[in-house]
N, C-alpha and C positions, 0 to 999 in steps of 0.2 A: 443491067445485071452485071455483078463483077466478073473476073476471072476464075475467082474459086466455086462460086453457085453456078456455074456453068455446068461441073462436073456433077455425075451423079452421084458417087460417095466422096467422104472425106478421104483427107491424105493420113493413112495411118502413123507415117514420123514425123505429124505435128507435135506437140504435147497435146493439145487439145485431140488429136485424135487416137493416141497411146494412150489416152485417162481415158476418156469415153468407153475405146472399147475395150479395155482391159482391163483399167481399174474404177470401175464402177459395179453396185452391187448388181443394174440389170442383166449386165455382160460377163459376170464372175464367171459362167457354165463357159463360156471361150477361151478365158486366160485358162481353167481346169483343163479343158479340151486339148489347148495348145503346147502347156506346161506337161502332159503325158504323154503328147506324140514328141516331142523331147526325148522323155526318159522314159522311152517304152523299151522292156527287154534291160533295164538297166536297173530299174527299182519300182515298187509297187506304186498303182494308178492311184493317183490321188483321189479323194473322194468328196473331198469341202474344204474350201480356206477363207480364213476370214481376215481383212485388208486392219493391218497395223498401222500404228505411226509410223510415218517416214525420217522423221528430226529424232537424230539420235544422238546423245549425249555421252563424251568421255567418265570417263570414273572419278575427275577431278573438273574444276573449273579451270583449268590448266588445259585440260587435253581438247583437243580437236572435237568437232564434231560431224556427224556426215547426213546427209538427207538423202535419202533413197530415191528414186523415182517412185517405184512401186514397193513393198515390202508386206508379204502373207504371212502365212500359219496356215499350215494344212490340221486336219481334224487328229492325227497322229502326233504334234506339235513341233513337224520340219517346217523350218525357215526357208522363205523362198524374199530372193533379191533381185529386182527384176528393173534392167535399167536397158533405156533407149536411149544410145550413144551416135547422137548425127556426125563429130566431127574429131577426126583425129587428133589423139590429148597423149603427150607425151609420155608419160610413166599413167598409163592408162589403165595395165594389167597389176601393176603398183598398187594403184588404190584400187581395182577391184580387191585385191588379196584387204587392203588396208578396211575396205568398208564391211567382208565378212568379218573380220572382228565382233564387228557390235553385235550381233547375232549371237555370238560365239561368249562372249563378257553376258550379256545379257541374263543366260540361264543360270549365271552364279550362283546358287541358294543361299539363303542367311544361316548360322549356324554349321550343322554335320555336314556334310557333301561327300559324293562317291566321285566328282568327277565325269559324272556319266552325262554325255552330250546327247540333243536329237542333232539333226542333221542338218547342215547348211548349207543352201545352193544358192550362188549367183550366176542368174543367166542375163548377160549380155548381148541385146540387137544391135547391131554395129550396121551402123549406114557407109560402112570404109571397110580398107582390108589392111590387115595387121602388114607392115615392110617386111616382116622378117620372113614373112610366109607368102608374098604375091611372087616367086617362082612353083605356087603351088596353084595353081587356076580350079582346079575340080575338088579341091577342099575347103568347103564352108562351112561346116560345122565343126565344134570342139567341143569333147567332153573329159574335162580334167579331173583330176583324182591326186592324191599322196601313194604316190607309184614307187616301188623299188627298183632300181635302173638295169640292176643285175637280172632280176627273174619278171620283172614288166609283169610283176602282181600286185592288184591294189593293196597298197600299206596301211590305208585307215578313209573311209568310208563316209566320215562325218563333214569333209572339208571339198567341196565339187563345185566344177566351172564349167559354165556353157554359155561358150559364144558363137554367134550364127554372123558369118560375115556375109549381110545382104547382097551385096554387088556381085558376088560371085556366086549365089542362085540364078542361072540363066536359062533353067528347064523349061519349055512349053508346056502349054496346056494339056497338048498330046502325050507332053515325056514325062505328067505325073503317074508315081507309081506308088505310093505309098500316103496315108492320111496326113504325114508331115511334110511333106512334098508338096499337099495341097493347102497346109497351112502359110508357109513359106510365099508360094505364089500370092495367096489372097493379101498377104501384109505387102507383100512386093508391090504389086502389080492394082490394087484396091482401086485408087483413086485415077487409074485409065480404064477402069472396067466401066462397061455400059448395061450389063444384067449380070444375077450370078449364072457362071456360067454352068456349063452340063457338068454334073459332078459332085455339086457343092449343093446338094437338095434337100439336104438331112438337116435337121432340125438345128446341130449348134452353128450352121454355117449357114442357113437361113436367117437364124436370131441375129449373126456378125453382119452380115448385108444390110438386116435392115435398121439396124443400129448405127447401120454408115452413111445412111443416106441423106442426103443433104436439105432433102425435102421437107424430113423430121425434125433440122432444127427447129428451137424458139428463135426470135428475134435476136435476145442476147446472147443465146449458142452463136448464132451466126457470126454474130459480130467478134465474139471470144472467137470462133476457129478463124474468122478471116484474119485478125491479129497473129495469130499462132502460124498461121499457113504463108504472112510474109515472111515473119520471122525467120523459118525454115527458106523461105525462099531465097530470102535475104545473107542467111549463112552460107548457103549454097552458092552463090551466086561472087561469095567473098572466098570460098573455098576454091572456087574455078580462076577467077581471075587471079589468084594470089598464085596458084601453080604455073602458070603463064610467066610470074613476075620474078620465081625463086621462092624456095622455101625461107628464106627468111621473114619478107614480105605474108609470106601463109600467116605466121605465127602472130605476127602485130596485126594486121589488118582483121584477124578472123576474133583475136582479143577485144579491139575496139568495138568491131561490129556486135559480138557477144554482149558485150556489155548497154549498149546503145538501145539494140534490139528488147533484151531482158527488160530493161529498164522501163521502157516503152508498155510492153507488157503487161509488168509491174502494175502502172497508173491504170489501163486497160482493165485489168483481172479488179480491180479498185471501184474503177468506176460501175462496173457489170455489176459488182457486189451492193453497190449503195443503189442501182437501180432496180434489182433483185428485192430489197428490201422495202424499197418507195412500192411497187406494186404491189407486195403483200402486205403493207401498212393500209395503201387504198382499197384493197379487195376485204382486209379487216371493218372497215368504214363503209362501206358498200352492204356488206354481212350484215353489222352492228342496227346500220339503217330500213334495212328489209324488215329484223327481225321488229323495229320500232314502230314502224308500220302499220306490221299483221298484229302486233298488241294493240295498237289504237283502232283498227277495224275491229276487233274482237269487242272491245269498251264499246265502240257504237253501237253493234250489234245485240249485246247486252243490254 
């Protein structure tokens, strides 16, 4: 048995384990769950969102384009931007601001327009911590806004940031105190867990467990997350040694490996696909011949 079916859930900052339980239709009641204990006390509970395209397109074949990780619509018609950031990227908080655009361009109307925006959130899982802020250790969360610097009043409502910088959630089991608290931990901490623990018994956090669990994949789940889980491991592991070597060495070796890795994946997510499709072809053929069958037994029978 490999390294990663060892564990009893998946690693939540795989891709394959951020799509699973986040952006899939079974799991949407968690990303809901998780997305309020956010912006709870800061704007109304979400109540339904439904998963968009991610490939979004400039307003010309000129302009840039950006792919989301995850990208919703709540039932009110706010934008939510939902990305899982494993490894430290230069002008990082740049293209955050750069990717709510298309959110933002998006609602253009054709014809008359007033102008009038819904609202745009990108929230960012950061598996790093921002430089400019690690003399700040007990600040992990960020909730941004267009603020006036003079009276520290929100200036405009439609335009919000929220980044959770994992590494610096270091609360125990014991020191949660709040339903965000416990979601933080679960994403953290997910794939060293061996049951859910005391706490987590209520029904959106029972559906996230056992959605995680490793037991539940198919043959080609497994295989897609063991792919997904080097990868990550694989970054990781180019992230550590390249700090060791100088940050120069970070920047190229964590590029190559990105790319290598991706790539790999690529043909992986490829192959899973045409095999995906070969056993619904034979299970089609298998159908077709039952059904061929029970018509010729019915002829004899006649």
């Amino acid at each position: 048995m490999s390294e990663a079916l060892k564990e009893r859930y998946i690693n939540f900052f795989t891709d394959f384990g951020f799509k699973r339980l986040f952006g899939s239709e079974p799991t949407k009641g968690c990303l809901i769950d998780f997305l309020n204990s956010l912006l709870e006390g800061l704007e109304s509970p979400i109540k339904e969102l439904s998963f968009r395209n991610t490939e979004h397109l400039g307003a010309s074949e000129l302009d840039r384009k950006a792919i989301f990780d995850l990208y919703c619509e709540s039932e009110t018609g706010e934008k939510f931007i939902i990305e899982l950031q494993k490894a430290k990227q230069k002008y990082f908080k740049d293209r955050s601001l750069f990717y709510s655009t298309f959110p933002i361009q998006e609602q253009a109307a054709k014809g008359e327009w007033d102008f009038r925006l819904k609202a745009v959130y990108t929230i960012g899982i950061l598996d790093f911590e921002f430089e400019e802020d690690i003399e700040t250790p007990d600040k992990y969360l960020y909730n941004v806004k267009l603020t006036d610097i003079e009276t520290q009043k929100v200036f405009h409502d439609k335009l919000n940031f929220v980044y959770i910088e994992m590494p610096k959630f270091t609360k125990s089991l014991e020191q949660l105190n709040s339903h965000q608290d416990k979601w933080l931990y679960a994403l953290k901490n997910l794939s060293l867990l061996e049951n859910v623990p005391d706490g987590f018994r209520d029904e959106v956090f029972l559906s996230f467990f056992k959605a995680a669990e490793v037991a539940k994949l198919k043959p080609i789940e497994r295989e897609a997350y063991e792919q997904s889980l080097k990868y990550y491991r694989d970054m990781k592991n180019v992230i550590d040694a390249a700090v060791e070597e100088g940050k120069a060495a970070l920047n190229i070796k964590l590029e190559e490996s990105q790319k290598r890795v991706e790539e790999e994946c690529r043909q992986k997510e490829e192959e899973r696909r045409q095999k995906e499709e070969e056993c619904r072809q034979k299970e089609d053929a298998l159908k077709r011949i039952a059904e061929l069958e029970a018509q010729l037994r019915n002829k004899e029978r006649g």
